[in-house]
N, C-alpha and C positions, 0 to 999 in steps of 0.2 A: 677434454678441456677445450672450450672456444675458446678462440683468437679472431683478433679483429684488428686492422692496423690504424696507424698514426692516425692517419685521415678522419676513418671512422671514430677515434675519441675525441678529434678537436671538433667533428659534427656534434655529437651527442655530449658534448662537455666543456662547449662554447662561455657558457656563462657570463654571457653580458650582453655588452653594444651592439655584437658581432661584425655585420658586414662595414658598418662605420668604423668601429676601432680599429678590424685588420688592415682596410685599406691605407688609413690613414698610418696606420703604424707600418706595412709595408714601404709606404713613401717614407718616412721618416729616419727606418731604420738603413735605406738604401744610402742613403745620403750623411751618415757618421761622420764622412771620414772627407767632406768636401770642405772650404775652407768657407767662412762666414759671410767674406767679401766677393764671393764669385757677382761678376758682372751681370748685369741686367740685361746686355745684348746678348749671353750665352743663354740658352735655353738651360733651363733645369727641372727637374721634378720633385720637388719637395719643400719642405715647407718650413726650412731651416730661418731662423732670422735673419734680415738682408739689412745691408744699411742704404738708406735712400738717397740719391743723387744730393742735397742739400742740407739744411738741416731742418725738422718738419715742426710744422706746430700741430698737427693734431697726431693720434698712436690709432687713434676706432673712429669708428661712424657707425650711426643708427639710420637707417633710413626709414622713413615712415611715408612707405610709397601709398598715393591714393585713390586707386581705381577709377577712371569714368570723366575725372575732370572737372572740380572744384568750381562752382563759378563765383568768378573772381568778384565781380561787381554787386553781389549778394554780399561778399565776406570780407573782402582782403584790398580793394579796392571802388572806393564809393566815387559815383558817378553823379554829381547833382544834378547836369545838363540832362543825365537819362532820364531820373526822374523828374525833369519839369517837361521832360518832350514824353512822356510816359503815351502811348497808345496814339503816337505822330508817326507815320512813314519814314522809315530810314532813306534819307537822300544817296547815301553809297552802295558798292557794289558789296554781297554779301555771296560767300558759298555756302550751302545749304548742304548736309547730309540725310535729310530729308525732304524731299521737294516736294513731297504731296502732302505735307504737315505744315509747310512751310509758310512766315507769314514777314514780312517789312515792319510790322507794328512795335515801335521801342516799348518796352519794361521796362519801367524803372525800378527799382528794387523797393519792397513793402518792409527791408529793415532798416531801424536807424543805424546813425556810425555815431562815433563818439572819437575823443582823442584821448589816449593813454599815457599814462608814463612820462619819465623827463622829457621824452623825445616827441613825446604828442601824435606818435602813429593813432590815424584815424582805422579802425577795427568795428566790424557789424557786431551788434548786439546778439546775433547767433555764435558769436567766441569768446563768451564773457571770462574763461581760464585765457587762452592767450591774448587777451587782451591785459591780464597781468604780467608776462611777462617779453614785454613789445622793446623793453630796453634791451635785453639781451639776445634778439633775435634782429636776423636781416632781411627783411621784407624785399622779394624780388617782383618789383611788379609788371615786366616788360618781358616775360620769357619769352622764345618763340620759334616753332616745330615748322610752321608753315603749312605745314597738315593737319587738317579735321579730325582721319580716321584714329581709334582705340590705338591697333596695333602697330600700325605703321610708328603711331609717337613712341608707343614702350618700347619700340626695341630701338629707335631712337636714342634714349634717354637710358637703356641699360646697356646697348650693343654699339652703339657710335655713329649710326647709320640707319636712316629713315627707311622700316620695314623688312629690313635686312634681316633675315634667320640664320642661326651656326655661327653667332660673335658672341666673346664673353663677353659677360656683364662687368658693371666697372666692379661688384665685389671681388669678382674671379680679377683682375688686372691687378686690384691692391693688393692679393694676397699671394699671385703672383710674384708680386714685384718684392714684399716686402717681409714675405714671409709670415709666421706664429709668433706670439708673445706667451703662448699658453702651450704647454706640451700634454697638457689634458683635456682639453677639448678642440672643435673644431675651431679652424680661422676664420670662415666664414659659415653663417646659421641664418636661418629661414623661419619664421612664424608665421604658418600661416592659420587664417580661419576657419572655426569649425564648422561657417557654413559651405564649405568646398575653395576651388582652387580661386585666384582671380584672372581676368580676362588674358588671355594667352597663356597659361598654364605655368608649366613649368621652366618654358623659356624667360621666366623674370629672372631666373637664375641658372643661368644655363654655362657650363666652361665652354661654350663654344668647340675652336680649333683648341683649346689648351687639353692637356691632361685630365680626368673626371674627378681627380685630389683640388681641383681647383672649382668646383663645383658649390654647389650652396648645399649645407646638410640639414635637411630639413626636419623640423620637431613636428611631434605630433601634433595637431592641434586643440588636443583634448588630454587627461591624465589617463593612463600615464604618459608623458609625452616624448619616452622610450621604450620600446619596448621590450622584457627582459634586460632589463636594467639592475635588477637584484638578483644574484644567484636564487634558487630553488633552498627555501627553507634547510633542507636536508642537504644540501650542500655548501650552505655556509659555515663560514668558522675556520676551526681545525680538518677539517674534511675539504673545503676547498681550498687551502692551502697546502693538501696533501696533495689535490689533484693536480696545482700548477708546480709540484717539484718534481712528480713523474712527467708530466710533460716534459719540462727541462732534459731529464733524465734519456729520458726516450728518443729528444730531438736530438744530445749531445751523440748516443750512441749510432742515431742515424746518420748526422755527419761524418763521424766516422769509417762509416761503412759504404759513406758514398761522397764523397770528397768534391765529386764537379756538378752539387746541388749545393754547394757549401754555403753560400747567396742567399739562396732562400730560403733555406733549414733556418740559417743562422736570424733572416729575421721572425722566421715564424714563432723562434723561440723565446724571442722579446714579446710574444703575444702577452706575458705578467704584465704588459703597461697597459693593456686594458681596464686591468683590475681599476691604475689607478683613476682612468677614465673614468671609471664607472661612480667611482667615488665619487670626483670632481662634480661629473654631471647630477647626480641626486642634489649635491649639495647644490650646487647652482640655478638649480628648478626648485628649490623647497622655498617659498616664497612666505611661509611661514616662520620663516627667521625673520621677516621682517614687524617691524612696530606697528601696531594699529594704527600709530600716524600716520605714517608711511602709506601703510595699506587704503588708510580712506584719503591720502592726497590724491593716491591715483585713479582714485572713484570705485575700489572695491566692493565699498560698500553701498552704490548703486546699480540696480540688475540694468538698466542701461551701457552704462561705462563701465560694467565688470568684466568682461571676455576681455576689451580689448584693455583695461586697465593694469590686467593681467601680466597680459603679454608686455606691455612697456613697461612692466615692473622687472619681468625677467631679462628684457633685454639689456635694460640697466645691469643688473645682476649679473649678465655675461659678458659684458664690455669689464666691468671690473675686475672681471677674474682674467682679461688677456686678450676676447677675441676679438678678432682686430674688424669684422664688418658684420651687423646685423639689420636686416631687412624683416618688414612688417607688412604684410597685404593682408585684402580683404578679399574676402570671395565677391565673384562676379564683377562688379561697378559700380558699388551703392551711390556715388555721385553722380552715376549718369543722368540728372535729371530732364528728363525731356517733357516730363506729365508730371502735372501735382507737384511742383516744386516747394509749394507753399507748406507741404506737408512733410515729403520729404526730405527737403535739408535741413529742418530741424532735424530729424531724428537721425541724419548719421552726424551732425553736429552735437549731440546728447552723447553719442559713444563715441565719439575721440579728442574732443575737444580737449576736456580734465585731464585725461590721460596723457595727452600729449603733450602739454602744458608742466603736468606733472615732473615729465620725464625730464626738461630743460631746468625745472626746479631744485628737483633732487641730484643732477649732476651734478649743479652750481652747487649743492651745499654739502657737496661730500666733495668736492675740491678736484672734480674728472672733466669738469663741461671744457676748460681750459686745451683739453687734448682730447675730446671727442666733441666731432660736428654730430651733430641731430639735422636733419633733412624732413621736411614735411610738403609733399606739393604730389597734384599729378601730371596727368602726360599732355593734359587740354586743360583751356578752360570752356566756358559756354557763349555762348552770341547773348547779346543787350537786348534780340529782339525776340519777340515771344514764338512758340510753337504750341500749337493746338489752342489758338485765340479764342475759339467760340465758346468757350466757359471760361472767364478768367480766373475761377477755383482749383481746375483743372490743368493752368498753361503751363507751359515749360521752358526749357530755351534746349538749341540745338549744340554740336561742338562745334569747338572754337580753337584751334593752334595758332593764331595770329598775334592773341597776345594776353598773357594769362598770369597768376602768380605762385610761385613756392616760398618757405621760407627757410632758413638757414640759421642755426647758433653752436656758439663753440667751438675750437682747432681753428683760434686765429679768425674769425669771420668775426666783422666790427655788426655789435649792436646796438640797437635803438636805430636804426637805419632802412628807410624805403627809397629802395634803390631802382628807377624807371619807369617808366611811365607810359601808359598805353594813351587812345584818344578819348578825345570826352566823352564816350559814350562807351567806351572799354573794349575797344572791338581788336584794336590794333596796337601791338607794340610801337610806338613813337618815337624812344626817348632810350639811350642806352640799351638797347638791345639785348639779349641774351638767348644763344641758341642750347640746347643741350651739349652737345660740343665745346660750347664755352664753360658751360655746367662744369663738365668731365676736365676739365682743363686744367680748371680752378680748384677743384677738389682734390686735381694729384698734386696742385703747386703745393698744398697744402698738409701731404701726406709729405712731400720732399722729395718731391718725383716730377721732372720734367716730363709730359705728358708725349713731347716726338720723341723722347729718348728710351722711353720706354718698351720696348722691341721686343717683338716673339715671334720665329720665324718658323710657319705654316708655310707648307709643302714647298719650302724653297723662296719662299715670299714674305718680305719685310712688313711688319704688323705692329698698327699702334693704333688704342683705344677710340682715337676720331678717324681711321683708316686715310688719314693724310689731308683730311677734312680743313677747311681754315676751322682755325679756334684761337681763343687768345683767353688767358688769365686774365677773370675780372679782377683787377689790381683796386679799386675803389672801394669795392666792399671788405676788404681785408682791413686787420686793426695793424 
């Protein structure tokens, strides 16, 4: 007769999620017997529901982070002055990330703007979905990193701190802080795309100094976008039902037999919550429960806006079911236009526009946008004035942290609102300011978490998401 122990059947007999369900069910299970209220200044590990410093208006966030840096005076703020000094010498001081590209000559933008909605937000004719809906979203036009480079602003914008590596992102803080809504899937989740990772990898979601339960769990980017996620034909049904009562079986008699492993027998044998994981998760990727409507609001049915149509259909889909933060990237930087502009921001305008438009739609009309913010911006925007001049078919513009836009709808953030102002020419934040810090501030005031009080104490060292940074709650933009 072979024998083979424990170990060896829950390798060969895993049947599911695997390394995401144990982990997270190890956290989970460690933590039964702590009480709901444990403080925010005590470190903890898991992922039990917390109640937040105040009382919150939003429960999730969708981020719909955008590679490369947006330019703002193309999209999101029109510059008339640019365009009637169009191919005039800029009289001020500019920093260049390319100096040997580099050129003084204003752009003006070759698209028109229009005004929308009750609120009369002016929007470029390259966002003709969110130009539908400009009432319910907060136009920030004044951000500002202070920095050029990609990386420097992302981790910025995810870690608290201009360039800094090994800090969580604000997912990892919120779900920290505030714990699961959903005991069948993760708290926070990652989409990324199938053309690969986007610029700094896997630091957009990184737990930092926290625990790796606080981590971002990331999906496939392609189906299935779990893998082994259905049991093995032959072991569904009756037969894997048989197999998780021997397991029980097996782990009860091993505790027995070894009493100062009791810890961790006891949660391995809560591994049957995988099962229901696995459940939850199919059900929550099957994007085919939803209506045709539905599926063509969010541009499915264009091979343009279908990948990432997709994806904001799901994220929708898992914010409803509990989780409390999901992010959206793209591979590489498709915004970084520095060449061919004219060509290429239509076309990452084609794939996210509807979609992302969509997703603020279909919140609103399923009765969640109230208590999930949607987030759409990147880490820069571009300079007003042109780069690679000598074909103007060809030009582009360089980056720009000085002063640029995201936008903002849902969990309390007042719509129909443009909030800041950069200078005539879009170069510079002017006008109400906003640093990422502020960003981060205002997103926990909103979660119901004071952003200094928020504490996790790393090797002996008091830690909070701006690492002591000024920051203040934009209190203006709030309804």
């Amino acid at each position: 007769m072979n024998h083979f122990t424990r170990r060896d059947f829950l390798s060969h007999n895993g049947m599911g999620i695997g390394s995401i369900a144990l982990a997270w069910l190890l956290q989970q299970d460690r933590a039964q017997a702590k009480p709901k209220s444990v403080t925010l200044r005590e470190p903890h590990n898991d992922l039990l529901p917390r109640e937040p410093h105040f009382e919150p208006k939003a429960q999730a966030m969708i981020s719909l982070f955008q590679h490369g840096g947006p330019s703002h005076m193309d999209l999101t703020d029109p510059k008339p002055e640019l365009t009637r000094l169009n191919g005039v010498d800029f009289a001020g001081d500019i920093k260049f990330s390319f100096v040997n590209e580099a050129s003084k000559k204003l752009l003006g933008s070759p698209w028109k703007f229009e005004k929308h909605g009750e609120c009369g937000t002016e929007i470029s004719e390259l966002l003709p979905h969110t130009s539908e809906i400009v009432d319910d979203i907060c136009l920030i036009r004044s951000m500002h990193t202070g920095a050029n480079g990609h990386e420097v602003s992302i981790r910025y914008f995810h870690g608290g701190i201009p360039g800094v590596l090994g800090r969580p992102t604000l997912g990892s803080w919120l779900v920290y802080a505030l714990g699961s809504e959903t005991q069948n899937l993760p708290a926070y989740m990652v989409l990324t795309d199938p053309g690969g990772l986007p610029v700094d990898g896997v630091t957009n979601w990184s737990n930092g100094f926290m625990p790796a339960l606080f981590q971002g769990t990331v999906l496939r980017p392609k189906e299935p976008r779990i893998l082994n996620l259905e049991a093995p034909a032959h072991q569904k049904g009756v037969f894997q039902r048989q197999n998780l009562d021997l397991l029980q079986t097996l782990n009860q008699r091993y505790l027995e037999q070894r009493p100062g492993e009791a810890e961790l027998e006891a949660r391995i044998a809560s591994y049957e919550l995988a099962a229901r994981m696995q459940t939850a998760a199919a059900e929550a990727l099957d994007i085919s429960q939803e209506t045709e409507a539905t599926q063509k609001m969010y541009g499915l049915d264009n091979p343009k806006s279908r990948e990432y149509g997709t994806r904001c259909l799901i994220a929708r889909r898992l914010v409803e079911r509990g989780v409390r933060f999901v992010q959206l990237f793209h591979s590489g930087q498709p915004w970084d236009n520095h060449s061919n502009i004219s060509t290429a921001l239509p076309s990452v305008c084609q794939k996210t526009d509807q979609p992302a438009a969509a997703l603020v739609k279909d919140l609103k009309q399923r009765g969640l946008l109230d208590s999930t913010i949607v987030h759409w911006g990147g880490e820069i925007g571009r300079l007003p004035v042109t780069q690679d001049h000598g074909d103007p078919k060809k030009a582009g513009r360089d980056h720009n942290g000085q002063g640029f836009s995201v936008w903002l709808a849902g969990g309390g953030i007042q719509g129909g609102l443009a909030y800041g102002k950069t200078d005539e020419v879009g170069h510079r934040a002017v006008e109400n300011v906003v640093t990422p810090n502020d960003f981060q501030a205002t997103l926990m005031h909103q979660f119901g978490l004071n952003h200094e009080e928020l504490i996790y104490l790393s090797s002996g060292q008091e830690q909070i998401i701006t690492n002591k940074r000024p920051a203040e709650v934009v209190r203006d933009i709030l309804s």
